[in-house]
C-alpha positions as CSV (number, residue, x, y, z in Angstrom):
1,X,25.0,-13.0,18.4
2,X,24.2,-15.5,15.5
3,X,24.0,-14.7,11.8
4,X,20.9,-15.8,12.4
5,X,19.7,-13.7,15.4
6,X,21.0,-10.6,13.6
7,X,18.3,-11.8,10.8
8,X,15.7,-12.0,13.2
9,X,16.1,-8.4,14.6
10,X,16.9,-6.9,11.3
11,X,13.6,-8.0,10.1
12,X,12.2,-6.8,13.4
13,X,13.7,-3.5,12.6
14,X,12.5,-3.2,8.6
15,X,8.8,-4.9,9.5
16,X,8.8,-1.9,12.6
17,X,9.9,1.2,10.6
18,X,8.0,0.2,7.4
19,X,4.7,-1.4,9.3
20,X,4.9,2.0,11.7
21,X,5.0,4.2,8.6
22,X,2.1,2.6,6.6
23,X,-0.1,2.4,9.8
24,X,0.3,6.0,10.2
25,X,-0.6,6.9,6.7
26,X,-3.2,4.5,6.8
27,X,-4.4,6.3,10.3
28,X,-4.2,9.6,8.4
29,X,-6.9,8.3,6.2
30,X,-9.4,6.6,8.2
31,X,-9.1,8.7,11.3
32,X,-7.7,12.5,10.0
33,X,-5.2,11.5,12.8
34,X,-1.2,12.8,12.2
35,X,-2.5,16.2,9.8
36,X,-4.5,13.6,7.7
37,X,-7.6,14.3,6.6
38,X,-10.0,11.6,7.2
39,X,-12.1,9.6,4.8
40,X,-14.5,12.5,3.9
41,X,-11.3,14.5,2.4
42,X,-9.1,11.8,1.6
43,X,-11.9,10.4,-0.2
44,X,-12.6,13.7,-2.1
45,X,-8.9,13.7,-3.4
46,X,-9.4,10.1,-4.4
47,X,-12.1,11.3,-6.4
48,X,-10.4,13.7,-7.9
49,X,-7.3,11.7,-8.9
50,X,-9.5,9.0,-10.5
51,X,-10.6,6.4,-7.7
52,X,-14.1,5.9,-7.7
53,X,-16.2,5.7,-5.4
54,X,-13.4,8.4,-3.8
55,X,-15.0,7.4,0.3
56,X,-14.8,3.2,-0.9
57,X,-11.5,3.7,-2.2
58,X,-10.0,6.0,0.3
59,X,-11.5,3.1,3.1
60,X,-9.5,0.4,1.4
61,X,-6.1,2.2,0.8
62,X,-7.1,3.1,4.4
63,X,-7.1,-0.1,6.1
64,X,-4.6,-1.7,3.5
65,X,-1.9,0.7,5.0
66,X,-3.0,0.7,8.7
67,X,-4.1,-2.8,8.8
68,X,-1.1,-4.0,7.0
69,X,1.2,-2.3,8.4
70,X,-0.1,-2.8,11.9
71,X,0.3,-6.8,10.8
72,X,3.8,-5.9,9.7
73,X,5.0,-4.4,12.8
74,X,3.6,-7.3,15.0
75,X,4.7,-10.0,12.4
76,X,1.3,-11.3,12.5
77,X,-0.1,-12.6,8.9
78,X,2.8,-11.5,7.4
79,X,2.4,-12.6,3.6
80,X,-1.0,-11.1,3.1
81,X,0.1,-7.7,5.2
82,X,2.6,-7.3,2.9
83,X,0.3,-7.7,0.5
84,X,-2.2,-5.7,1.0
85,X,0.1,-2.8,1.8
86,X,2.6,-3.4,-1.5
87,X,-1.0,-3.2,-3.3
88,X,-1.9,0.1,-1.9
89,X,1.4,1.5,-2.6
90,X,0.9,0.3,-6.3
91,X,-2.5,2.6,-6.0
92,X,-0.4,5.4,-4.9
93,X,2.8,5.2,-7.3
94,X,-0.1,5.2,-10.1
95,X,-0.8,8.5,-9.1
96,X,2.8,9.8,-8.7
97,X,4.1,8.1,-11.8
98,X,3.3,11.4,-13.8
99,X,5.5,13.2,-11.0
100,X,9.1,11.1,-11.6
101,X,10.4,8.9,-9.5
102,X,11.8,11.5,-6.8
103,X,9.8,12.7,-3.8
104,X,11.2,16.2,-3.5
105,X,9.3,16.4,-7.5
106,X,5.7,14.5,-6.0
107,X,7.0,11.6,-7.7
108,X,6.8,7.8,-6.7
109,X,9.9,7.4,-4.6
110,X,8.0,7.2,-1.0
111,X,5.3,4.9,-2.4
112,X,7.5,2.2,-4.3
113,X,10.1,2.0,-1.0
114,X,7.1,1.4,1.4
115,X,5.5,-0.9,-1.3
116,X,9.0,-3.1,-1.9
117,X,9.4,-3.4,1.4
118,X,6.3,-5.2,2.3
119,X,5.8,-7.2,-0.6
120,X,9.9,-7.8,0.4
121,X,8.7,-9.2,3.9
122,X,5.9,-10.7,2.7
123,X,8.1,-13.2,1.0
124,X,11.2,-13.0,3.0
125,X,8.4,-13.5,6.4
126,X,8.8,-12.0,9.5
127,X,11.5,-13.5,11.4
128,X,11.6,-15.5,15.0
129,X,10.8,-12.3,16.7
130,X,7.1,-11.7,15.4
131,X,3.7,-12.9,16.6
132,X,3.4,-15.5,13.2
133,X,6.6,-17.5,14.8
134,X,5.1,-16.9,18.6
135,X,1.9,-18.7,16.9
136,X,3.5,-21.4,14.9
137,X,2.9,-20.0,11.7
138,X,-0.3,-20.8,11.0
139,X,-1.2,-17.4,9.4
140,X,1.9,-17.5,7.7
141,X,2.6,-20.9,5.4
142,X,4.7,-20.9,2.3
143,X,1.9,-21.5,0.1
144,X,0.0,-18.0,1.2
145,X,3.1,-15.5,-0.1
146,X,2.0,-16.6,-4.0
147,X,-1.7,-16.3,-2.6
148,X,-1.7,-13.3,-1.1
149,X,0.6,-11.4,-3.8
150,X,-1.2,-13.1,-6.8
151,X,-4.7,-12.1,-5.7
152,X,-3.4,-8.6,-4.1
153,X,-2.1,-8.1,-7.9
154,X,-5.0,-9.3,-9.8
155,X,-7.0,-6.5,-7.8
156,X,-4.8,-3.5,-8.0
157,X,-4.5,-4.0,-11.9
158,X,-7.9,-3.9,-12.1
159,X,-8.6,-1.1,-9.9
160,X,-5.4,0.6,-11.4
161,X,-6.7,-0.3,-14.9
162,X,-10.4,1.3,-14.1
163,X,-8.9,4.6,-12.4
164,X,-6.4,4.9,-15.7
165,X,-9.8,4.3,-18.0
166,X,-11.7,7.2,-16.2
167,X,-9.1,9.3,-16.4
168,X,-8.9,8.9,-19.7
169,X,-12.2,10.0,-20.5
170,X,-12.3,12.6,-18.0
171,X,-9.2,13.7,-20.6
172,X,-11.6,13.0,-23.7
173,X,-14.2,15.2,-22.2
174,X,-12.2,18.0,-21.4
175,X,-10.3,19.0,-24.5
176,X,-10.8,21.4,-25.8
177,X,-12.4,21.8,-29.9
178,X,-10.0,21.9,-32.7
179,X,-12.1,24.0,-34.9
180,X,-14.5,26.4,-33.9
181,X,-18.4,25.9,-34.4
């Protein structure tokens, strides 16, 4: 085996694992499927952690993790499935951030791992073994990694920026008087 070929199914291996686990979550949100809990709660707990419309925004982290990912694992459109999928991992480490960085503390860990990696494939691509080589490339050009990752981070700082502004005033609205009336 080539250094080459061990590329190739190393990147077969990281798009698998890291497309598999962001389908999944993305699954748990649109479908309830794996112990998720749909769009009706998942959307309730975006709500509730800022992200509004809470059923609009649990859709879109929804298909950005099981559409990406699903692209991922089959190598198909890889720069703008990693880029979809780093930006919904963004959305989540914004709510972790408070947390730490470790898991085991609710922190960010799990979000910014699954987020590097794609936006790490996106630019890397997907390797010989993947449906974008099997087609030519013609989902997958050079000039559509700085597309796709530019535009995906335009949008997540602004829908980062807006859930970090209501928060804020939800914040405002509920602290308490200094001095008593």
């Amino acid at each position: 085996m080539t250094c080459y070929d061990r590329r190739d199914l190393g990147l077969l291996l990281l798009r698998l694992g890291t497309g598999g686990v962001l389908a999944a979550h993305g699954a748990q949100k649109l479908f309830g499927w794996f112990g998720g809990h749909g769009l009706e709660g998942t959307g309730q707990f975006m709500e509730s952690v800022g992200y509004a419309p809470g059923k609009a925004s649990a859709t879109a982290a929804g298909l950005a993790e099981a559409g990406g990912g699903t692209l991922l694992a089959l190598g198909l459109a890889t720069p703008a499935a990693g880029a979809a999928a780093a930006g919904a991992m963004a959305g989540a480490a914004a709510v972790h951030t408070p947390n730490g960085f470790f898991a085991a503390s609710g922190g960010y860990e799990h979000a910014a791992s699954l987020g590097l990696a794609a936006a790490g494939l996106a630019v890397a691509g997907p390797g010989r073994l993947s449906l974008d080589h099997a087609l030519g490339h013609t989902a997958d050009r050079s000039w559509m990694v700085p597309a796709a990752l530019g535009a995906t981070a335009a949008v997540t700082a602004v829908v980062v920026g807006l859930r970090n502004q209501r928060l804020r005033r939800r914040a405002e609205g509920e602290q308490e008087s200094l001095f008593e009336e």
